[in-house]
PATORVEX-328197 format. One record per residue (C-alpha): residue number from 1; residue in one letter; y, z, x. Coordinates in nm, 2 decimals, m for minus. Last residue first. Layout:
BEGIN
<NUM; 'a'; <Y; Z; X>>
...
//
This chain:
BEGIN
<70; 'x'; <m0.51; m0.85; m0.03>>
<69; 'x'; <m0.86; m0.66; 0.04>>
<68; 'x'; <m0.97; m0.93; 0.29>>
<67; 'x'; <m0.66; m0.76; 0.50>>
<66; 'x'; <m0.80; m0.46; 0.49>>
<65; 'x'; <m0.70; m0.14; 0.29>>
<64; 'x'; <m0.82; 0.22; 0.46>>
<63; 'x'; <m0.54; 0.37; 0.34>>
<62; 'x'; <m0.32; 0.51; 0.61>>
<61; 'x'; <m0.40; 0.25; 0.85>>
<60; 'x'; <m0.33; m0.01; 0.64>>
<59; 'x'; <0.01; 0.16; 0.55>>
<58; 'x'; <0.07; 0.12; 0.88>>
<57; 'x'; <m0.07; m0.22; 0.94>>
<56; 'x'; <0.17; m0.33; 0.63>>
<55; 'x'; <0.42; m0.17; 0.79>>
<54; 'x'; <0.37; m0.39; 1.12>>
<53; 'x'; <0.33; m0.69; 0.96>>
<52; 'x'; <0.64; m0.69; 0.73>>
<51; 'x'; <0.63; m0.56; 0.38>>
<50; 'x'; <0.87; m0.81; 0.14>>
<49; 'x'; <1.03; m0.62; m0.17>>
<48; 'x'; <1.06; m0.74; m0.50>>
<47; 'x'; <0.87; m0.45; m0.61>>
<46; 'x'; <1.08; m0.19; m0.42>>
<45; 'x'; <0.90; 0.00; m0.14>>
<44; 'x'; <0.84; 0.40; m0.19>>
<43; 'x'; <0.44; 0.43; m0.08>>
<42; 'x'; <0.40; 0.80; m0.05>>
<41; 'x'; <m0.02; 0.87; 0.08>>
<40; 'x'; <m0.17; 1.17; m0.07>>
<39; 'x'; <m0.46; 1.24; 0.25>>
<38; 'x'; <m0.80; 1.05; 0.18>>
<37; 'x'; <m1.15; 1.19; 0.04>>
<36; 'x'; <m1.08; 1.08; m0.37>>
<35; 'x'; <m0.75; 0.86; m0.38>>
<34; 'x'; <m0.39; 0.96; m0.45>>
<33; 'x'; <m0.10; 0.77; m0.45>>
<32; 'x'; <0.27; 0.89; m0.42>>
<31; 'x'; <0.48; 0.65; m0.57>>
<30; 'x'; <0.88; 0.61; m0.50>>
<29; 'x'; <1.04; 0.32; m0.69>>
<28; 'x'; <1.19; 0.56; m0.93>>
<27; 'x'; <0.97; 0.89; m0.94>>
<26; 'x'; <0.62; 0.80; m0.97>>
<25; 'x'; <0.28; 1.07; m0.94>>
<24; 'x'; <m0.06; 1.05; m0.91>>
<23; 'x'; <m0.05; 0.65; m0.90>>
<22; 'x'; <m0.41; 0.54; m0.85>>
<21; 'x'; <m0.59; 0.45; m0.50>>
<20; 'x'; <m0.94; 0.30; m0.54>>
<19; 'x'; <m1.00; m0.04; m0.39>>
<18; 'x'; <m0.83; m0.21; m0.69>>
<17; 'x'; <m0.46; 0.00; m0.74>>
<16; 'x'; <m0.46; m0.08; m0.31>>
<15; 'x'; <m0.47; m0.43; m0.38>>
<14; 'x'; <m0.24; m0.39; m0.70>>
<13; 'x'; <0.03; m0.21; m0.47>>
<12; 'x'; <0.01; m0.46; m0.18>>
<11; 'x'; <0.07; m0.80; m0.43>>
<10; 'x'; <0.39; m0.58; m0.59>>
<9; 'x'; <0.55; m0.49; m0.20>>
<8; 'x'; <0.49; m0.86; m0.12>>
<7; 'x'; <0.32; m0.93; 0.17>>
<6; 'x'; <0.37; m1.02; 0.51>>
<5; 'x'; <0.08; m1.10; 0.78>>
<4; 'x'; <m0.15; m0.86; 0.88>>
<3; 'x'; <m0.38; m1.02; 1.16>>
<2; 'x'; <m0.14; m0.94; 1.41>>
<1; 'x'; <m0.08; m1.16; 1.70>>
//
């Protein structure tokens, strides 16, 4: 069993907003983030949106975000 369970797209964004990401540019729904020593991640869910366990493990693994982050 996966220890991410599903989030919401908005609770996601504000973890990731706290550990160090920022929005470097939005177009729509569609953000890339930024953050000092990682890749440009795009993060393009809808706000109302529900991320599943197995995206949010992607994105996880993209970002370095943990589930004690959330």
């Amino acid at each position: 069993m996966s220890v991410w369970g599903a989030r919401k797209t908005r609770v996601v964004l504000a973890a990731l907003l706290r550990i160090g990401w920022h929005v470097k540019r939005q177009t729509g729904s569609h953000k890339v983030l930024a953050r000092d020593g990682w890749a440009d991640v795009i993060f393009a869910f809808h706000d109302g949106d529900e991320i599943g366990p197995r995206m949010l493990a992607r994105v996880a693994r993209h970002t370095g975000l943990r589930p004690e982050d959330l």
